[in-house]
SENU-271719 format. One record per residue: residue number from 1; residue in one letter; x, y, z of N, C-alpha, C in turn. Coordinates in steps of 0.001 Angstrom, whole numbers, padded with zeros to 6 digits. Layout:
// residues N
  seq  type      nxx      nyy      nzz     caxx     cayy     cazz      cxx      cyy      czz
  NUM     A        X        Y        Z        X        Y        Z        X        Y        Z
...
// end
This chain:
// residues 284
  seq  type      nxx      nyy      nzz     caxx     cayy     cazz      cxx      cyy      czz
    1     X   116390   115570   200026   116468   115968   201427   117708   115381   202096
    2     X   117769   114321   201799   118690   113586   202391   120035   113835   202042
    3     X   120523   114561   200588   121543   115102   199928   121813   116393   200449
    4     X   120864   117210   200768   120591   118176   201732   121358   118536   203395
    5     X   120886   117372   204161   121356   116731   204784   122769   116414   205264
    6     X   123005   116040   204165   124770   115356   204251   125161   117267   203844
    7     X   125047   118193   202761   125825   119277   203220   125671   120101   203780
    8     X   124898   120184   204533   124840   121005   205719   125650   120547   206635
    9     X   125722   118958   206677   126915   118166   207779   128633   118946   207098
   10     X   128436   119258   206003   129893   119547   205506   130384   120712   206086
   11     X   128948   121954   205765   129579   123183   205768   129341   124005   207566
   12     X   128498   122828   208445   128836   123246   209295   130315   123079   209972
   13     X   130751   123586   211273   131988   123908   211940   131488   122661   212923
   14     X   131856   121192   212538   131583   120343   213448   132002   119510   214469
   15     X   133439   120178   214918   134179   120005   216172   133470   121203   216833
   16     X   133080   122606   216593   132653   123422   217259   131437   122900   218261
   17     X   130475   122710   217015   129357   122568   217500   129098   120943   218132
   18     X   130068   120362   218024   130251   119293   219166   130175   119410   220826
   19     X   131642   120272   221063   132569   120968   221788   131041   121799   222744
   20     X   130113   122315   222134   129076   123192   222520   128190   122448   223536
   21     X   127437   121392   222397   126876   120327   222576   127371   119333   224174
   22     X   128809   118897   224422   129644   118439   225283   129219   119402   226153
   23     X   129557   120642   226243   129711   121626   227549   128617   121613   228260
   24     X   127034   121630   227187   125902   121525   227591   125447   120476   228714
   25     X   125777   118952   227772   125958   117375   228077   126376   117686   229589
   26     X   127889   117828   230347   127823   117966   230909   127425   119195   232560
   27     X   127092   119814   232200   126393   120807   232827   125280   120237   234110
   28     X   126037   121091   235200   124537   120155   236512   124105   121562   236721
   29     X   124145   122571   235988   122945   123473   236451   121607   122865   235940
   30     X   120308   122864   237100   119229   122489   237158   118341   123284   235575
   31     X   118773   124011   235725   118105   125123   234902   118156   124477   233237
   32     X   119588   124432   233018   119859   123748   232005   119631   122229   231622
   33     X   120481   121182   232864   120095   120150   232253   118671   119542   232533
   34     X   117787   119906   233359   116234   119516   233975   115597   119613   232769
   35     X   115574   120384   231769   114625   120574   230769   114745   119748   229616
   36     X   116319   119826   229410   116751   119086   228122   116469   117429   228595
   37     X   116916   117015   229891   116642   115843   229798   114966   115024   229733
   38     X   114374   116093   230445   112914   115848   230092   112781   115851   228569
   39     X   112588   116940   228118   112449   117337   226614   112899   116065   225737
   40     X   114140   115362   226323   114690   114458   225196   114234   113018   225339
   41     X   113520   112410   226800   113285   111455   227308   111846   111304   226500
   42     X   111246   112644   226633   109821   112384   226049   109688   112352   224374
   43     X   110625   113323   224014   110716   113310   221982   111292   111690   221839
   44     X   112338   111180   222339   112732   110145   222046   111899   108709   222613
   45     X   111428   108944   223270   110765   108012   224260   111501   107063   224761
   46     X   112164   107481   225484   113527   106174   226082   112581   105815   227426
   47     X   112361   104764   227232   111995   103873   228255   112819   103872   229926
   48     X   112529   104499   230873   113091   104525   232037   113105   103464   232864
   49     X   111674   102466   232523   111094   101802   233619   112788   100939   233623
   50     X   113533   100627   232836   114926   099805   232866   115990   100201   233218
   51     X   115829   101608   233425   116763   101880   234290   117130   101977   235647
   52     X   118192   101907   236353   118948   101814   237949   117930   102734   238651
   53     X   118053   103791   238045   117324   104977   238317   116242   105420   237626
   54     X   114754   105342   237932   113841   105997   236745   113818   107341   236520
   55     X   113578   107964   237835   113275   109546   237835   114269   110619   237234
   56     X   113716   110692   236124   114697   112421   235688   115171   113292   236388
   57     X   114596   113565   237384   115481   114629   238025   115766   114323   238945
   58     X   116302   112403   238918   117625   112410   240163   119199   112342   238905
   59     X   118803   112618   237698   120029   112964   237236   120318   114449   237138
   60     X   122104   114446   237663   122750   115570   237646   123001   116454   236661
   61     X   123275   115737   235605   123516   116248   234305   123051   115349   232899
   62     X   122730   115872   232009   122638   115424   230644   123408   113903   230281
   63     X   124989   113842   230663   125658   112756   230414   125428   111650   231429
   64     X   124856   111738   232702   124563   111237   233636   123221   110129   233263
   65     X   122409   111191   232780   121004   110374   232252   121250   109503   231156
   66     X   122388   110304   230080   122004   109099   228576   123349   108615   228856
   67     X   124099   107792   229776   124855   107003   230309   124460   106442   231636
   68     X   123456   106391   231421   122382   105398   232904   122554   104261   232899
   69     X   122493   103661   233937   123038   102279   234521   121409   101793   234350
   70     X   121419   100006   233578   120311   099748   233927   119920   099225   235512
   71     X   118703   098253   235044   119075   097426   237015   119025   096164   236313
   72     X   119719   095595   237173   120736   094138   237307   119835   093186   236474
   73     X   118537   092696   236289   118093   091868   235505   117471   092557   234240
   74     X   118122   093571   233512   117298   094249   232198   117918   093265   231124
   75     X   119355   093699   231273   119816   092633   230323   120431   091620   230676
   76     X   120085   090299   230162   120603   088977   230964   121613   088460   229321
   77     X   122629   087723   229805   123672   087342   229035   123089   086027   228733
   78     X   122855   085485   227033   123203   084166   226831   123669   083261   227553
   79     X   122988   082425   228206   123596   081712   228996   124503   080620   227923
   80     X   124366   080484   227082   125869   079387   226132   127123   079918   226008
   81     X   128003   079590   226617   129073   080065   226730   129804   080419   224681
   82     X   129550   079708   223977   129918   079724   223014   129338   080809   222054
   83     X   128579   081090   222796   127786   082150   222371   128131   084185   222169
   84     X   128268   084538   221141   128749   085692   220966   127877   086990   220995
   85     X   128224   088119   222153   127313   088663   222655   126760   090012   222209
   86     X   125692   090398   221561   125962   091467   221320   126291   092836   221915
   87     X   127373   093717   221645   127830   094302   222760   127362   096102   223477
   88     X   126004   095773   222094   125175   097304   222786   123806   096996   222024
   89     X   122868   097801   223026   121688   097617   222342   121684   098884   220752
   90     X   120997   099101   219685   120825   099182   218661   120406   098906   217625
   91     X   120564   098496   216501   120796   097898   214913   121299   097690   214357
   92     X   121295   096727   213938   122609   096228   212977   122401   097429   211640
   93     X   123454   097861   211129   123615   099102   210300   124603   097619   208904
   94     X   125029   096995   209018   125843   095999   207934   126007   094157   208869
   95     X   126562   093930   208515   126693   092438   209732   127408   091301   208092
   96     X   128374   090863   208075   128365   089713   206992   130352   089217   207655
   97     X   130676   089231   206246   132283   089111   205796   132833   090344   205256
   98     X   134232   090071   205755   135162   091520   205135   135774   090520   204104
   99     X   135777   091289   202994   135900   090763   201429   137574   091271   201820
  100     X   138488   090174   200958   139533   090686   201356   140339   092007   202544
  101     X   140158   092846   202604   140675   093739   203824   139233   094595   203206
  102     X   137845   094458   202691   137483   095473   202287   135539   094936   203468
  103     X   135265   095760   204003   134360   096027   204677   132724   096949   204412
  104     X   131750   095966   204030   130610   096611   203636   130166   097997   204489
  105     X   129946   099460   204088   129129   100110   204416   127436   100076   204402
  106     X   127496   100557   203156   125697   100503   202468   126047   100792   200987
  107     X   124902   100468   200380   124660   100477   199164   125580   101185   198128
  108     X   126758   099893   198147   127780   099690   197402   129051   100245   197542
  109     X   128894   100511   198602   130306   101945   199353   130795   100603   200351
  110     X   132213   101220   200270   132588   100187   201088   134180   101079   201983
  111     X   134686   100832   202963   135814   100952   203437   136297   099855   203841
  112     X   138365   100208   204345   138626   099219   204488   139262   098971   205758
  113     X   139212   098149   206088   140216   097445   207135   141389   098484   207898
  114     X   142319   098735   207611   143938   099264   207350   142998   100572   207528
  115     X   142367   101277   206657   141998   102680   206822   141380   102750   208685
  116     X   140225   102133   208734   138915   101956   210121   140318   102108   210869
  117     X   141084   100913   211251   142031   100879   212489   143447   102143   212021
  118     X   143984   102346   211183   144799   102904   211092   146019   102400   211386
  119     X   145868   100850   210679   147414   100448   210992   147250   098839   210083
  120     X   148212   099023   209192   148299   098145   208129   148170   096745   208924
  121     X   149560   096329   210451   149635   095222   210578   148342   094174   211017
  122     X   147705   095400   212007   146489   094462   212521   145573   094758   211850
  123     X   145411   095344   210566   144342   094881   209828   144749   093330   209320
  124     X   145901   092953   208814   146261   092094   208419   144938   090495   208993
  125     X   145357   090750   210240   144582   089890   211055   143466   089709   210837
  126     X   142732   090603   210187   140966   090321   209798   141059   090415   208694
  127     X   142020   089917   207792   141523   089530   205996   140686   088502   206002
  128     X   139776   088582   204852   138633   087563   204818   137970   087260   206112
  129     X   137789   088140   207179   137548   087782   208544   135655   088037   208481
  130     X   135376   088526   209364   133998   089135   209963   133998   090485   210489
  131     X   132549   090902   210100   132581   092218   210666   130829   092221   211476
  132     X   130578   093193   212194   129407   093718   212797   129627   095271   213161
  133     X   128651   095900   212286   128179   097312   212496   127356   097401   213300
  134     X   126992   098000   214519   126112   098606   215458   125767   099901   215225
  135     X   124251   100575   214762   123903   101245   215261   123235   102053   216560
  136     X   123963   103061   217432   123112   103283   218660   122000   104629   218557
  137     X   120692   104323   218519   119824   105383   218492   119995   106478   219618
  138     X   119403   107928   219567   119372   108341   220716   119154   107738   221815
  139     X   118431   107200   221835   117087   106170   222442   117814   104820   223234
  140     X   118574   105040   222687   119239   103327   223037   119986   103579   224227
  141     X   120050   102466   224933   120663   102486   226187   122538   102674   226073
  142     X   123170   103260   226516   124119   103564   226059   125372   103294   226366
  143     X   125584   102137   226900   126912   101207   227442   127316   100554   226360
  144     X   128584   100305   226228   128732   098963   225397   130012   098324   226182
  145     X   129508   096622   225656   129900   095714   226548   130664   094678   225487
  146     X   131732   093690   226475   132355   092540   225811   131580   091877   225226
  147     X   131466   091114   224104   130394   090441   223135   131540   088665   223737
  148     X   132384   088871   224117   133032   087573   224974   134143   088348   225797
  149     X   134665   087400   226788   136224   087749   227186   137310   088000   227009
  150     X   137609   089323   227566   139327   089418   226726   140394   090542   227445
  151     X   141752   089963   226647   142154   091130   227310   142765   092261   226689
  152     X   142899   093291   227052   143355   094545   226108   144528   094752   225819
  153     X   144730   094701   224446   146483   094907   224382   146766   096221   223854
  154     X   145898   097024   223422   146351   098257   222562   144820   099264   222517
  155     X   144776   100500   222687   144062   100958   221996   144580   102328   221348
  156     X   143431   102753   220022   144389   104117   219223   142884   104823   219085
  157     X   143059   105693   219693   142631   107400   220178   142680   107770   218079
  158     X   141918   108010   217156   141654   108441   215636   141301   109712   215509
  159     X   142012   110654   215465   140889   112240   214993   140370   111816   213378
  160     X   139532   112891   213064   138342   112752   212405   137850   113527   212200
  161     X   136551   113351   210872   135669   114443   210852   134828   113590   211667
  162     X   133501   114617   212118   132125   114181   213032   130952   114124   211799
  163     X   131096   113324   211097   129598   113164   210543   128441   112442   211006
  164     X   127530   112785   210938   126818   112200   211651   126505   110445   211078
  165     X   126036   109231   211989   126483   108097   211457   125164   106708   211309
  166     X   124155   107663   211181   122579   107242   210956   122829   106848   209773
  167     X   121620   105624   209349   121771   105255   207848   121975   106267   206511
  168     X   120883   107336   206864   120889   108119   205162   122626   108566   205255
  169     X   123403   108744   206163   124594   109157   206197   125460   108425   205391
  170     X   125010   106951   206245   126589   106120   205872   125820   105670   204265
  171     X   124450   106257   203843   124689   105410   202164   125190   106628   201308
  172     X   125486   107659   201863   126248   109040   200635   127451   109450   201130
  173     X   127909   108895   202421   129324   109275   202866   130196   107951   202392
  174     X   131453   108471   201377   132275   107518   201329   132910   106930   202620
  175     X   133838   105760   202593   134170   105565   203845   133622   106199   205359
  176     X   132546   106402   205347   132277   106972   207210   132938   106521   208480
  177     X   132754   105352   208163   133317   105028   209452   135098   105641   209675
  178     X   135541   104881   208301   136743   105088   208649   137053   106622   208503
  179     X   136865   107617   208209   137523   108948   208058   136320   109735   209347
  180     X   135496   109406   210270   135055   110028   211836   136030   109455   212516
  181     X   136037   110605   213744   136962   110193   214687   136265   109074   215459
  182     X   137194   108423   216108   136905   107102   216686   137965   106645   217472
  183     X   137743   105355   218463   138318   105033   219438   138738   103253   219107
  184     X   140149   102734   218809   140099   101445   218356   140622   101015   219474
  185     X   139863   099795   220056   140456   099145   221358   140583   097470   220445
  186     X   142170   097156   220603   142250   095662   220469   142279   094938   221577
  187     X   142085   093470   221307   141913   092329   222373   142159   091574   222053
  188     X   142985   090735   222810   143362   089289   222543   142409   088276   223736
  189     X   141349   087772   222057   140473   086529   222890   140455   085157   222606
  190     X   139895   083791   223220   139820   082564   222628   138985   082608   221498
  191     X   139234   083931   220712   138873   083604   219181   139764   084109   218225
  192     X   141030   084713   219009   141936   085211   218333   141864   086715   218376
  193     X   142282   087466   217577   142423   089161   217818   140681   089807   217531
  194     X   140354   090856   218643   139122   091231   218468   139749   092401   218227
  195     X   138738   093376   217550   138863   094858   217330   137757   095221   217472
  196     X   137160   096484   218868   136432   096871   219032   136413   098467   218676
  197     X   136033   099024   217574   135752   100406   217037   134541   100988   217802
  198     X   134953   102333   218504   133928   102712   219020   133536   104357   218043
  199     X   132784   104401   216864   132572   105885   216120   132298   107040   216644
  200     X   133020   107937   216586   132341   109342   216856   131695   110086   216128
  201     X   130930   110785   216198   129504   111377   215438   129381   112567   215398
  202     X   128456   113356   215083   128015   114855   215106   127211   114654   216351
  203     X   128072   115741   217535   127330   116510   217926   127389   114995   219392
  204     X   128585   114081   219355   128993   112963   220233   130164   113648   221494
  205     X   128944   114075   222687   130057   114614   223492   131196   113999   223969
  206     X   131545   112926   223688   132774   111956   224220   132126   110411   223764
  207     X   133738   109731   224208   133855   108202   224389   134579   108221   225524
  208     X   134071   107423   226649   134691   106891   227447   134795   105371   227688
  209     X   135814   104950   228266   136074   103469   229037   136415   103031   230064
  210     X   136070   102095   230284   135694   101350   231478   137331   101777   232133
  211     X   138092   101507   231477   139982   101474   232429   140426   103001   231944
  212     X   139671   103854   231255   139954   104895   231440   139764   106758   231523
  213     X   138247   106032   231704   137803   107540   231836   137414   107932   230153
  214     X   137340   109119   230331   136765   109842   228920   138255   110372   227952
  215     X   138105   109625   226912   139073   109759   226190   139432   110848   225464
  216     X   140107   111871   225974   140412   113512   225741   142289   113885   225116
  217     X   142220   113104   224027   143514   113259   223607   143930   114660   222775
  218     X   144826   114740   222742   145292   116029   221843   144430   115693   220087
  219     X   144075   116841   220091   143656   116859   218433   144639   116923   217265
  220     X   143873   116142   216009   144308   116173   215298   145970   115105   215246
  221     X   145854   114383   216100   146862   113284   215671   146685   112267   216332
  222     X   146847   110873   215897   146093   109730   216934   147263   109511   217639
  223     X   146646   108826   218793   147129   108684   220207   147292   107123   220402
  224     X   148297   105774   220570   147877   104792   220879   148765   104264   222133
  225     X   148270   103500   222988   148463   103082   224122   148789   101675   223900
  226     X   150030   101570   224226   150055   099778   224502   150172   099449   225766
  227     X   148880   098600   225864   148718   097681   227204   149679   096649   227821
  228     X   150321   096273   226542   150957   095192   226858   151975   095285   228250
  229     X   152398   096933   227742   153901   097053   228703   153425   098268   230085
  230     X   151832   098096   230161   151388   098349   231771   151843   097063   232882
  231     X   152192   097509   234058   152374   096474   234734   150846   095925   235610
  232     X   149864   096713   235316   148667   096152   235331   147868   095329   234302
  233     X   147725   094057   233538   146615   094462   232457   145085   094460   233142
  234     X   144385   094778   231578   143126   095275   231882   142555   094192   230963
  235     X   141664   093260   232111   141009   091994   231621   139846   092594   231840
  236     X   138585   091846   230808   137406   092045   230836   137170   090817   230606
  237     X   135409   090256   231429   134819   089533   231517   133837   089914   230330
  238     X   133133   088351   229925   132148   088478   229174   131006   089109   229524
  239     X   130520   090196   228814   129568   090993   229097   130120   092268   229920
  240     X   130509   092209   230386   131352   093502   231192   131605   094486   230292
  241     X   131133   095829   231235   131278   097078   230273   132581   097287   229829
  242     X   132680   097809   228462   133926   098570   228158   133720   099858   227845
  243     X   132946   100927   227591   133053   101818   227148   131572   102453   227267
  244     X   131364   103865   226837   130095   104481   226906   130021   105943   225633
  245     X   129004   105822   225454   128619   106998   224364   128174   107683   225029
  246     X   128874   109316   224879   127767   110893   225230   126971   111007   223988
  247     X   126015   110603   223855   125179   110778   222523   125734   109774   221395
  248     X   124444   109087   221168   124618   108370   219739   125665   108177   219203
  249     X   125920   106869   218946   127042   106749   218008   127177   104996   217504
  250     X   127680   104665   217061   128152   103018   216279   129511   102356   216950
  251     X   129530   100968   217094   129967   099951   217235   130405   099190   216480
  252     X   131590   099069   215883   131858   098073   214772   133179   096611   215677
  253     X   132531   095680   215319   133278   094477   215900   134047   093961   214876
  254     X   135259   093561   214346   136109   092667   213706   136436   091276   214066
  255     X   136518   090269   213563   137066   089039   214012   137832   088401   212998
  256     X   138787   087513   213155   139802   086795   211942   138654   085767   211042
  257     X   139050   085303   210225   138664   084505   209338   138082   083220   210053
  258     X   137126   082426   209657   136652   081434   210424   136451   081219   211466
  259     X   136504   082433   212874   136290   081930   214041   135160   082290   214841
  260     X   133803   082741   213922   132617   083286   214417   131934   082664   213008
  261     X   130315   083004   213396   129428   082640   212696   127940   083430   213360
  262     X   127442   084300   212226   126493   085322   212666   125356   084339   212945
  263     X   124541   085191   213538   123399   084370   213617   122499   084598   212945
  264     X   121631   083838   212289   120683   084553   210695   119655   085615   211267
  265     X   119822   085538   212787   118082   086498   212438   118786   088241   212715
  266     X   120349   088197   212323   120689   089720   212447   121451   090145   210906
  267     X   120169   090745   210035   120409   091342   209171   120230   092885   209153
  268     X   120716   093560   207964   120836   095239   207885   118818   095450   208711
  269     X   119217   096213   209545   118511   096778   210313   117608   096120   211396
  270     X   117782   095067   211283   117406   094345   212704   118149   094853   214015
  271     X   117087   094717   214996   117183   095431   216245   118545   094491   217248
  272     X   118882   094798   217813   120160   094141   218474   120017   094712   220065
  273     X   120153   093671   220935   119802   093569   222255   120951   093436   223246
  274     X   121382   094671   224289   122819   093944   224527   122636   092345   225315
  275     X   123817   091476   224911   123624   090397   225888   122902   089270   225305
  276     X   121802   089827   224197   122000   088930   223638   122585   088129   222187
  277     X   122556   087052   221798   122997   085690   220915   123411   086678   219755
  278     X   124611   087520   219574   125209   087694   217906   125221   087056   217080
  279     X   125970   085837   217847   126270   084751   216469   126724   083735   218135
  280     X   128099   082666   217093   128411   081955   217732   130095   081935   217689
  281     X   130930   081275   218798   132186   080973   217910   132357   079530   217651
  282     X   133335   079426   216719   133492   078413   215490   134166   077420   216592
  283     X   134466   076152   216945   135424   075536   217456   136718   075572   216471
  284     X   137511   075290   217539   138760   075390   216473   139367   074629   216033
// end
């Protein structure tokens, strides 16, 4: 079934039926989005009572509801400053060490470094480093946030295929992560260079961020922005949003060699809470 599965993901047209999916997503006719968001609140059972807003039909549209703001005490931040945050609610989908530039998928598949970001030098920076995979369910609340403080020096806009990026996926898709389109935002933090990968998926009406809106670059060639030479930068606080999913999608965090330390109770498929305890960082 599950082999099944993966080709039907092949031989459908899956920028199309993205693109479809998106138009729907955002749509404020009543007609359209009133039903789907009911329909999906109740199949999925996403918990409202945590959100800003409970009632379904004070959202406008589809992207409105599964990019809902919680209210102010749902998720509370680690209060230890040393403490590394997790930066969306989900599952951990992998969580360990990147083996030389090479990065666990699932069951024995692996990608690497240099491929995920698309750029030899700053992979460099996470040899022998750390990694964290996030999975986000439908279901899951759908912000993702600084796991610490930092500031942005670069990000690169990745075209891609859209496979979808649920477990049975990533254990028969070679490299997944790295060959879906995706969004790489770097940061320079007091732990040294972060790399925040945000995945795109089947049927993922967008990525947006916090400094820039919904990320709508030309297809088919990546796009990268250096922050450095804005005469604004764009600092983020710990815990502070960076970004948002239109539908489901993964989180992958990078860090250099020695300057984090997971925390044991987040192994392959343990539940992950934003805000709270990832791991820790290392003193230096």
């Amino acid at each position: 079934m599950a082999t099944l599965f993966i080709l039907l993901q092949r031989l459908i047209p899956q920028q199309d039926l993205s693109r479809l999916i998106g138009w729907l997503a955002r749509s404020r006719t009543p007609w359209i989005s009133r039903p789907f968001i009911r329909w999906f609140a109740r199949y999925y059972g996403v918990d409202m009572s945590e959100a800003a807003e409970p009632e379904l039909d004070a959202y406008q549209s589809f992207n409105e509801f599964f990019t809902r703001a919680l209210h102010d005490n749902a998720r509370p931040l680690d209060p230890e400053q040393s403490a590394l945050l997790c930066p969306a609610d989900g599952a951990i989908s992998q969580i360990g060490a990147i083996t030389g530039g090479s990065i666990f998928q699932a069951k024995g598949r692996y990608f690497s470094a240099e491929n995920l970001l698309a750029d030899v030098d700053r992979a460099d920076a996470f040899h022998n480093g750390h990694f964290a995979t996030i999975y986000l369910s439908p279901r899951d609340y759908h912000r993702v946030h600084m796991p610490l403080a930092g500031k942005l020096v670069a990000q690169t806009y990745i075209p891609g295929d859209l496979f979808s990026v649920n477990p049975a996926t990533a254990n028969q898709v070679d490299s997944l992560f790295a060959r879906n389109e995706r969004l790489v935002c770097h940061f320079d933090t007091e732990a040294g260079p972060m790399a925040m990968v945000l995945v795109g998926a089947m049927i993922v009406a967008g990525i947006s961020t916090a400094w820039g809106g919904q990320v709508a670059p030309p297809p088919k060639q990546p796009v990268t922005t250096d922050f450095t030479r804005l005469p604004e930068p764009v600092a983020l606080a710990r815990g502070e949003e960076m970004g948002r999913f239109m539908l489901g999608s993964t989180v992958i965090l990078l860090f250099p060699e020695g300057t984090v330390s997971w925390d044991e109770r987040f192994r392959e498929g343990a539940a992950t809470r934003m805000g709270a305890r990832l791991g820790v960082l290392n003193a230096a």
